[in-house]
C-alpha positions in Angstrom: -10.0 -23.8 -4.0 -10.9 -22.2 -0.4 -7.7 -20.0 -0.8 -8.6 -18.7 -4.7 -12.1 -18.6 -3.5 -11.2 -16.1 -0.9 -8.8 -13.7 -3.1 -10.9 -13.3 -6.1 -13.4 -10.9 -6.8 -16.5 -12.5 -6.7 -16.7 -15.9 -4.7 -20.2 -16.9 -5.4 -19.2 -16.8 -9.2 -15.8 -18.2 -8.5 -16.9 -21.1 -6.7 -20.0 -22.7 -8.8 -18.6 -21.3 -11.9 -15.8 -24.2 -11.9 -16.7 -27.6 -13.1 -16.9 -30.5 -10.9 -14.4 -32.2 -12.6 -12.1 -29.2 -11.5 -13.4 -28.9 -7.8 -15.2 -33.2 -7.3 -17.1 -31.4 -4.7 -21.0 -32.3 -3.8 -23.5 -29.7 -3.6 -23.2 -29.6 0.3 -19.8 -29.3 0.5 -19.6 -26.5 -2.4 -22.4 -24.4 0.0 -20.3 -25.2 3.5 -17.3 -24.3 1.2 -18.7 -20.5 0.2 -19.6 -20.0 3.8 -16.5 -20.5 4.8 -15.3 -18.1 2.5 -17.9 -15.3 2.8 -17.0 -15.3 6.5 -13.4 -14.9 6.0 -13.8 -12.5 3.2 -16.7 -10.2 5.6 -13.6 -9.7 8.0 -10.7 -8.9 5.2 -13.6 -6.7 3.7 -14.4 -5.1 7.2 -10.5 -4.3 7.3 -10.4 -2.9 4.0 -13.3 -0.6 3.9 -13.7 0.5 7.9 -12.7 3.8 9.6 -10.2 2.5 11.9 -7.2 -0.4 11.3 -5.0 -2.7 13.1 -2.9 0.3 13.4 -5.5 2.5 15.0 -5.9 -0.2 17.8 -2.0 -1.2 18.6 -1.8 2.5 20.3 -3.9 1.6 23.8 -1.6 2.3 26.2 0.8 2.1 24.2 4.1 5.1 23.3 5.8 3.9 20.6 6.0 1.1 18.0 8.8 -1.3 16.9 9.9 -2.8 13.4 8.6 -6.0 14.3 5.3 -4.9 15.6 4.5 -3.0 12.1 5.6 -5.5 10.3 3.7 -7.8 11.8 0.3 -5.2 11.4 1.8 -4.4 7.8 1.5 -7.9 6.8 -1.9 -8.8 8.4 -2.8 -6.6 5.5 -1.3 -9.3 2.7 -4.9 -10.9 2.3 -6.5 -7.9 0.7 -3.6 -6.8 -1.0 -2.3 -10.2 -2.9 -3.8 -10.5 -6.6 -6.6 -13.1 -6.9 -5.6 -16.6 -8.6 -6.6 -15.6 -11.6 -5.0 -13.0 -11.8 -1.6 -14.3 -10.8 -2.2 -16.9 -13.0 -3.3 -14.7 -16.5 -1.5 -14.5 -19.3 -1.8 -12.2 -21.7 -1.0 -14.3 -24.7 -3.1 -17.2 -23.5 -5.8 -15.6 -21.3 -7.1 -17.3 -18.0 -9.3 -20.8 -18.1 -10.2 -22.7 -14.9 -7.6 -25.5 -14.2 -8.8 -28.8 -15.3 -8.0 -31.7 -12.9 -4.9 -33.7 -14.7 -3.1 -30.4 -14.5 -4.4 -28.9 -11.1 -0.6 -29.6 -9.0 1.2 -27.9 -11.9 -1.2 -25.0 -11.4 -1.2 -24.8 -7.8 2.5 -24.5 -7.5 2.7 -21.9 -10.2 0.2 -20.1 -7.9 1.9 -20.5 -4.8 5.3 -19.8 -6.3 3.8 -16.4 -7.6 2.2 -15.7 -4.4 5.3 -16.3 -2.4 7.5 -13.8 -5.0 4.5 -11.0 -5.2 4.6 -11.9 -0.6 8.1 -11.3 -0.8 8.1 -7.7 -3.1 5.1 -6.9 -0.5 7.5 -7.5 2.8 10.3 -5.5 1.1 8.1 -2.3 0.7 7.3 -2.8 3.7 10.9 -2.1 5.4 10.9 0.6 2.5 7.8 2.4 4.2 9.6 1.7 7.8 12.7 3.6 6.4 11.2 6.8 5.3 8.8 6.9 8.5 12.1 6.9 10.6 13.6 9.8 8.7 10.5 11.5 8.9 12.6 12.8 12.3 16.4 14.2 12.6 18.3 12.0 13.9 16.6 9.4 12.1 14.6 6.6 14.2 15.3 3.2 13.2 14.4 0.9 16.7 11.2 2.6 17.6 8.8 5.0 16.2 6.1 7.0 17.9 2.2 7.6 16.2 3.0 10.5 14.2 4.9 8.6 11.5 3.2 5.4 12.1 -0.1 6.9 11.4 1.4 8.2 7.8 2.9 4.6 7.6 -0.3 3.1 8.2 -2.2 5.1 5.1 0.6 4.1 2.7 0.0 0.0 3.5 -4.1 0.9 2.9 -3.5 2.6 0.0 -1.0 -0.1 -1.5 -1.6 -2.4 -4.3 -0.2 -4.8 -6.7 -0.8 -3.2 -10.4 -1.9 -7.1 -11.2 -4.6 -6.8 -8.8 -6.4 -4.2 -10.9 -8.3 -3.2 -7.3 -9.3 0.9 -7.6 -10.8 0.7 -4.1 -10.4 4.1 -2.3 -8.3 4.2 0.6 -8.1 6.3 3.4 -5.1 8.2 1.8 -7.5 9.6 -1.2 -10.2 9.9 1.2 -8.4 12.3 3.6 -7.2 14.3 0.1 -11.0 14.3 -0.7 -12.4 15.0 2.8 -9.5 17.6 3.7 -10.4 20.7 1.3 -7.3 22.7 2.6 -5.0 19.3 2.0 -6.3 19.1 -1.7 -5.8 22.8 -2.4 -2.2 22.4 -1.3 -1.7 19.3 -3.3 -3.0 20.5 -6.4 -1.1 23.4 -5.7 2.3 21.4 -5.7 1.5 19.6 -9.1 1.0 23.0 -10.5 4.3 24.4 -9.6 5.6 21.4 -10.7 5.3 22.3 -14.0 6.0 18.6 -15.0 5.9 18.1 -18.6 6.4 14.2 -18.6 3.5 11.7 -17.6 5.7 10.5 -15.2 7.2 12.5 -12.5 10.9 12.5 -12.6 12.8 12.3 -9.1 15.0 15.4 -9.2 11.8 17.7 -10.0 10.6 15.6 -6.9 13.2 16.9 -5.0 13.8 20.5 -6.2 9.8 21.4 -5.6 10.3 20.3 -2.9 13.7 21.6 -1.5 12.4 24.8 -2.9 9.1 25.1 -0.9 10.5 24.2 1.9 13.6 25.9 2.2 12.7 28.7 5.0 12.3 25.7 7.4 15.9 24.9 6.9 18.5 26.4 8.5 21.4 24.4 7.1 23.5 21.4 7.8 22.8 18.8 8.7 19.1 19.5 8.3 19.4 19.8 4.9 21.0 16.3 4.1 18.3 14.8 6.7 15.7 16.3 4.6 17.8 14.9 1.3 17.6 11.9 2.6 14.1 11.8 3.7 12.9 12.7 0.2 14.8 10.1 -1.2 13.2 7.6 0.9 10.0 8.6 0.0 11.1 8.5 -3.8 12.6 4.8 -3.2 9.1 4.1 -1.8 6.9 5.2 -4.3 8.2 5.4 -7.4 10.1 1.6 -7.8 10.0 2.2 -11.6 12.0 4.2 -14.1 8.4 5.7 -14.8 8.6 7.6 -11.6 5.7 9.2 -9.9 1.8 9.6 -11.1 -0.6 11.4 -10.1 -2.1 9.4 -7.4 1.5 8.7 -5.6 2.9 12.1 -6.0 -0.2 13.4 -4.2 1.1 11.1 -1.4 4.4 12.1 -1.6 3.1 15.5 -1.7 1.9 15.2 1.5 4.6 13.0 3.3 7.4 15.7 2.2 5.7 18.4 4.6 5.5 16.0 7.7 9.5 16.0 7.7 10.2 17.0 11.5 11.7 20.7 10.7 13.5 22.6 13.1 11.6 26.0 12.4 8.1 26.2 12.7 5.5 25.2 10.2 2.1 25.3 10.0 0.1 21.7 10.6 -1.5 21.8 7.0 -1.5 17.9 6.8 -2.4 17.0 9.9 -5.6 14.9 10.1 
């Protein structure tokens, strides 16, 4: 109960809005219970929301990061980003009603085998988002990376979420594209030359926009299969469907494809 209490949306509704027959808690221990829970949800909330992140505060002293280390930062985000129990546990045919006791194990291990799979799909974006940030540079970087990609990294795991979730929380990714009037221009400029006329943003217009814009930066081999390459990474990260890229991640990807290490000059317009 502590665990669904602490992933759903609202845990002063979720816990007194179950019966006692579900929960066979007293009074005291149902209050003692929210406590806990509004403590550890005031510190996933301060995580979410707040200026700076785990990421911000790994770089005292520090050069460069490994794969383990931002995996390990990457998944300290999992509590905010997992779908509630509810709704892991929806279905659409059915709806959603609070366990009753007889059937609580059967429940509970359909919740925990969702959580582990959704975990699982969470921990292989993850090495998805570690990929692209090492080809970010030519030669690619697979060991180590230093803060300029890792700071790019670092918005992406804000700004992911489960489509179950439902959670349309701004992240600091929409927040620089909001804050940054000369980064919005320039994204709304690159979904205008796009010219896409599907909902879905297909991945070679991905690429030939932007090949195309940023072609002058490349003087040839083999910096123009790195960049290839790097595109493609960003496309494998955030566009995992046939559907391809919306509005929200192409602005991302917008972004990403001008942070590519060139080997000519070019101006820091993303650079927060």
């Amino acid at each position: 109960l502590f665990a669904m209490s602490l992933s759903a949306a609202n845990p002063f509704q979720y816990v007194f809005s179950h019966p006692p027959s579900m929960c066979r808690v007293s009074a005291g221990a149902a209050w003692r219970l929210l406590f806990a829970t509004v403590c550890a949800r005031c510190v996933v909330e301060g995580a979410r929301t707040g200026q700076s992140s785990p990421f911000d505060d790994f770089w005292d002293g520090r050069q460069v990061m490994t794969q383990s280390q931002f995996h390990a930062l990457g998944d300290s985000f999992w509590p905010m980003k997992r779908p509630s129990a509810k709704q892991l546990l929806h279905e659409p045919d059915k709806g959603y009603a609070p366990p009753i006791l007889s059937g609580w194990k059967s429940i509970q291990e359909s919740y925990m085998k969702k959580e582990n799979e959704m975990h699982q799909q969470y921990a292989d974006w993850l090495v998805k988002v570690w990929d692209a940030a090492g080809k970010m540079s030519f030669p690619a970087k697979v060991d180590a990376l230093g803060r300029h990609p890792i700071e790019y990294a670092a918005l992406l795991v804000d700004a992911f979420t489960f489509p179950e979730s439902g959670v349309e929380m701004q992240s600091r990714f929409e927040i620089l594209i909001e804050t940054k009037s000369h980064v919005k221009t320039a994204v709304e400029q690159d979904w205008t030359d796009g010219r896409f006329t599907h909902p879905g943003v297909k991945k070679q217009d991905f690429m030939d926009l932007f090949l195309n814009k940023y072609k002058k930066q490349i003087p040839g081999e083999p910096w123009g299969k790195a960049y290839v390459d790097y595109l493609s990474a960003l496309w494998t990260m955030l566009a995992p469907t046939s559907f391809g890229l919306d509005k929200r991640t192409f602005s991302q990807a917008a972004i990403l494809a001008g942070e590519f290490h060139f080997p000519r000059p070019l101006d820091a317009l993303n650079d927060f």
